[in-house]
Short mmCIF file of the C-alpha atoms (twelve columns), coordinates in Angstrom:
data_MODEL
# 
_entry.id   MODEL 
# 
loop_
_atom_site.group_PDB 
_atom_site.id 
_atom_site.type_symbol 
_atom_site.label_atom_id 
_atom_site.label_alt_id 
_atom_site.label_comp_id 
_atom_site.label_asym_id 
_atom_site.label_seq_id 
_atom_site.Cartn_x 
_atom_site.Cartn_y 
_atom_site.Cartn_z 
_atom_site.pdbx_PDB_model_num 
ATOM 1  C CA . UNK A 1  -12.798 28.340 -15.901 1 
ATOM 2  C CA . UNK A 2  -15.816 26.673 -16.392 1 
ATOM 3  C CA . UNK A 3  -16.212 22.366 -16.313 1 
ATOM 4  C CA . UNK A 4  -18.377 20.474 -18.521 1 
ATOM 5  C CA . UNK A 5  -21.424 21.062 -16.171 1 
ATOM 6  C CA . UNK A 6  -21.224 25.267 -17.350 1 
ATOM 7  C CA . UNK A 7  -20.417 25.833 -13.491 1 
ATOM 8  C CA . UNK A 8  -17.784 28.668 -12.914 1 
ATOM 9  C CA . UNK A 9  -14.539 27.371 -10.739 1 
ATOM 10 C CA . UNK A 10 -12.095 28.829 -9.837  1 
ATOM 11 C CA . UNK A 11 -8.557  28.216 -9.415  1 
ATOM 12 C CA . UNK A 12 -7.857  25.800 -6.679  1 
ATOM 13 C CA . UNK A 13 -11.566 24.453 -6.275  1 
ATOM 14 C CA . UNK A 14 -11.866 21.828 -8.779  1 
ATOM 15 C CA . UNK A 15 -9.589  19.140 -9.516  1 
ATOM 16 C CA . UNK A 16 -5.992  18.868 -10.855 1 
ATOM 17 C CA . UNK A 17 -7.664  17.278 -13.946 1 
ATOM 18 C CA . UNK A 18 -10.563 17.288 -15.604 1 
ATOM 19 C CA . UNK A 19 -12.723 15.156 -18.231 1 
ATOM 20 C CA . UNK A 20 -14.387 15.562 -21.147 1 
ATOM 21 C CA . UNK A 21 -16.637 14.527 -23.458 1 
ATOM 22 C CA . UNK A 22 -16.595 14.613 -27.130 1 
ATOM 23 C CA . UNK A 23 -20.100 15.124 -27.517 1 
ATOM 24 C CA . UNK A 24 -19.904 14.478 -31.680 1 
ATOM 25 C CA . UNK A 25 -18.004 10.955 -30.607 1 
ATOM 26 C CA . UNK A 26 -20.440 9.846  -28.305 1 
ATOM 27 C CA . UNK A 27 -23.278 7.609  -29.167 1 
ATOM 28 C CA . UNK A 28 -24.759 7.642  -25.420 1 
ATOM 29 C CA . UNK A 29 -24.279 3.860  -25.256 1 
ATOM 30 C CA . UNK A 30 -24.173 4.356  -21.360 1 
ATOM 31 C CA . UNK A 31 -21.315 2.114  -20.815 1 
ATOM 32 C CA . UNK A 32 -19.218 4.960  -19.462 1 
ATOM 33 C CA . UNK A 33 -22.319 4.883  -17.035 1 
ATOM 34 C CA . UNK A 34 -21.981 1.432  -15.748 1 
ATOM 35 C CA . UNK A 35 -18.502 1.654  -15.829 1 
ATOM 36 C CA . UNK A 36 -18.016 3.933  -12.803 1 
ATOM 37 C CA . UNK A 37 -18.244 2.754  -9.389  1 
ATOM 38 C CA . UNK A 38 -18.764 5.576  -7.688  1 
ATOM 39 C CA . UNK A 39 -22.069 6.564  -9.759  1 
ATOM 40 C CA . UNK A 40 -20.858 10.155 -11.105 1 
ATOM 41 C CA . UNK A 41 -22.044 9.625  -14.796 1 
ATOM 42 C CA . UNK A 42 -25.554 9.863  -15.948 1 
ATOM 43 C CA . UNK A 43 -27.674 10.507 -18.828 1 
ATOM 44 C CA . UNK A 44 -29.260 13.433 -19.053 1 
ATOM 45 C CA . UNK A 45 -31.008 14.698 -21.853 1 
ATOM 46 C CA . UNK A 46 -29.690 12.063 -24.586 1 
ATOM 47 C CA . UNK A 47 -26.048 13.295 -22.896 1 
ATOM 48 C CA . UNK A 48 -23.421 11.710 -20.710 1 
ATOM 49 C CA . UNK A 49 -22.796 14.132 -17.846 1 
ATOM 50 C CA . UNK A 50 -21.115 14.227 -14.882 1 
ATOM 51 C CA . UNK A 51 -22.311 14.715 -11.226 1 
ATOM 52 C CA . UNK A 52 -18.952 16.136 -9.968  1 
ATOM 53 C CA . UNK A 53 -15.653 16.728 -11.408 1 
ATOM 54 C CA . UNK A 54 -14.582 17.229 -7.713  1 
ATOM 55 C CA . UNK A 55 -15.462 13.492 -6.261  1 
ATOM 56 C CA . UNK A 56 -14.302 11.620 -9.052  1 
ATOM 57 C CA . UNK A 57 -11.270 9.598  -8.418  1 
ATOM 58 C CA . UNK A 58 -9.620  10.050 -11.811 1 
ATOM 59 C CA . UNK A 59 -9.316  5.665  -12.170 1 
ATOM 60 C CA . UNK A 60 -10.589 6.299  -16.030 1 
ATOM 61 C CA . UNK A 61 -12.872 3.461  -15.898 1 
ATOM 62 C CA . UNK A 62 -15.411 5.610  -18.059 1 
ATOM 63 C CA . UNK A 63 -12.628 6.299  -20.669 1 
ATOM 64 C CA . UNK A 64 -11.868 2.917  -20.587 1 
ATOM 65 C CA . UNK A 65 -15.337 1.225  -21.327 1 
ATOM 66 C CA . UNK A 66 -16.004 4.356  -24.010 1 
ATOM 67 C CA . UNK A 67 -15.714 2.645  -27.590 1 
ATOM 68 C CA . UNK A 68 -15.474 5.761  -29.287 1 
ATOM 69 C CA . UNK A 69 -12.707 7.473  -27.250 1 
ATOM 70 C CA . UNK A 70 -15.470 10.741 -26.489 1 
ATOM 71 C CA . UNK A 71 -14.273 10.773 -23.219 1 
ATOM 72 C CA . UNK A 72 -10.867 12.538 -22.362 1 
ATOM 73 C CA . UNK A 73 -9.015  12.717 -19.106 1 
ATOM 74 C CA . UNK A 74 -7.059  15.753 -19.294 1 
# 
């Protein structure tokens, strides 16, 4: 399986869940950014990405503060 970042995991190394982003929905605002605490997003490239799917904590304070629902805790 491969996470958002295009790293290879495999089972039993990355999280239970995992997030995504609709990159089509997302208008790289940055308030995902500033919405998580523990400083995982960034923008990259005129993209949201992620640090590490592994040390998030799954609160979906970056879904939360997205106004176009691109970002998907699954």
């Amino acid at each position: 399986m491969k996470n958002n970042e295009g790293k290879t995991i495999s089972e039993g190394d990355g999280p239970k869940t995992m997030w995504t982003i609709d990159y089509k929905k997302c208008n790289v605002c940055g308030e995902c950014v500033d919405a998580c605490d523990i400083r995982l997003l960034k923008i990259v490239d005129k993209r949201i990405v992620i640090t590490s799917q592994i040390n998030c904590n799954w609160c979906g304070d970056c879904a939360d503060a997205c106004a176009s629902d691109a970002i998907v805790l699954t």
